[in-house]
N, C-alpha and C positions, 0 to 999 in steps of 0.2 A: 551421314556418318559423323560432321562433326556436332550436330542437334544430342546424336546418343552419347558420345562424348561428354558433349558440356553437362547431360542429364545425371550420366554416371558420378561427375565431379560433384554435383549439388547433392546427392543422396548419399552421399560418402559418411560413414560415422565418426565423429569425433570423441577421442580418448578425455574423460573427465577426471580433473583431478582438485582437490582442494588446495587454496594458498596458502602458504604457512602461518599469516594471520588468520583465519578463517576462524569466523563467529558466526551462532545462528542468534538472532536478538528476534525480540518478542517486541507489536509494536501495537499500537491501540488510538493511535492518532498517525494522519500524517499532513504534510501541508507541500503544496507543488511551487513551481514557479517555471517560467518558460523564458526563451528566449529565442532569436533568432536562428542560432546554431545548436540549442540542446533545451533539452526537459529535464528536470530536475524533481526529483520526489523524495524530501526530509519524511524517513519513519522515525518517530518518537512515541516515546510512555509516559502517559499522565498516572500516576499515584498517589496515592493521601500519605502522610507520615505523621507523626507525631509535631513536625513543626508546620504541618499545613501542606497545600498539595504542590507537587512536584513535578514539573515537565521535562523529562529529559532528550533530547534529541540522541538517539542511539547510529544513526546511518544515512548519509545523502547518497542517493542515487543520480548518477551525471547519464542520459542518454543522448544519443540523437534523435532526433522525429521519425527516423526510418526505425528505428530500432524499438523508440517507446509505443510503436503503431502494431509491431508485428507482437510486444510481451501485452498489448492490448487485448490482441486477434486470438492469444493462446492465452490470457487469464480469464477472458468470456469462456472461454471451453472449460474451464479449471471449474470456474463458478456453476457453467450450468451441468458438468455432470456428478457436481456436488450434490445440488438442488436433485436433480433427477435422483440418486443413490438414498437421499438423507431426508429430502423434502425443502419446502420455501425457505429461503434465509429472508429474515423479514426487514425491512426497511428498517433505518435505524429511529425514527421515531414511533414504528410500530411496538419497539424495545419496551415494555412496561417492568420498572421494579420490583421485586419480588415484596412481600410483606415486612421483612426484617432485612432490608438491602444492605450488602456490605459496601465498607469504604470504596472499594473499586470500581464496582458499578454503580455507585453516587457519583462518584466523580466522573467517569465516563460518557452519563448520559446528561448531566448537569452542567460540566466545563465547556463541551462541545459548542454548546449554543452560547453561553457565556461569551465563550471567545470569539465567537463570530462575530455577535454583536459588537462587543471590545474593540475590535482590530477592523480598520478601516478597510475596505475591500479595493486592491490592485486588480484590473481587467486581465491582468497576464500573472495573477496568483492567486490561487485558490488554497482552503483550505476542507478538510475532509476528514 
């Protein structure tokens, strides 16, 4: 009795609602970093502008490891019934330039590697 209990409390729905800051950002790079007590994923946007390209960081994500493990468990699902619905999303070096490529996808598939090589590599940060 109390095994059905405890089951009942875990499948309980939770009311959703948005914060009164509540933004959706658009993000095309991001870069993580860890630590003992949490994981950490900065989304940002690379863009070209008239004065040259622009990385802005739009959002850091603060989790815990139990928490970044289970939106792990549930964005593999996101992705693969993407793939299943839509078909392969291709590696990003698979990503070939179109013939007259615009500024975004220059920058996109360009800076990526750029930066990696740039920015010395931390064992407990990645970038992506």
């Amino acid at each position: 009795m109390a095994k059905e209990a405890k089951d009942q409390s875990q499948t309980q729905q939770l009311s959703r609602t948005s914060a009164q800051d509540y933004k959706a950002r658009y993000a095309n790079a991001s870069f993580t970093s860890i630590s003992l007590w949490d994981i950490q994923v900065t989304f940002s946007r690379i863009t070209t502008t008239s004065s040259g390209r622009e990385h802005e960081d739009a959002v850091t994500i603060i989790q815990s490891p139990t928490h970044a493990k289970a939106f792990l468990r549930l964005f593999s699902k996101m992705v693969a019934a993407y793939e299943e619905k839509l078909g392969p999303i291709p590696e990003e070096q698979e990503i070939s330039a179109p013939t007259a490529p615009t500024p975004a996808l220059v920058e996109d598939q360009t800076t990526r590697g750029a930066r990696r090589r740039a920015t010395p590599r931390n064992p407990k940060s990645g970038v992506s």
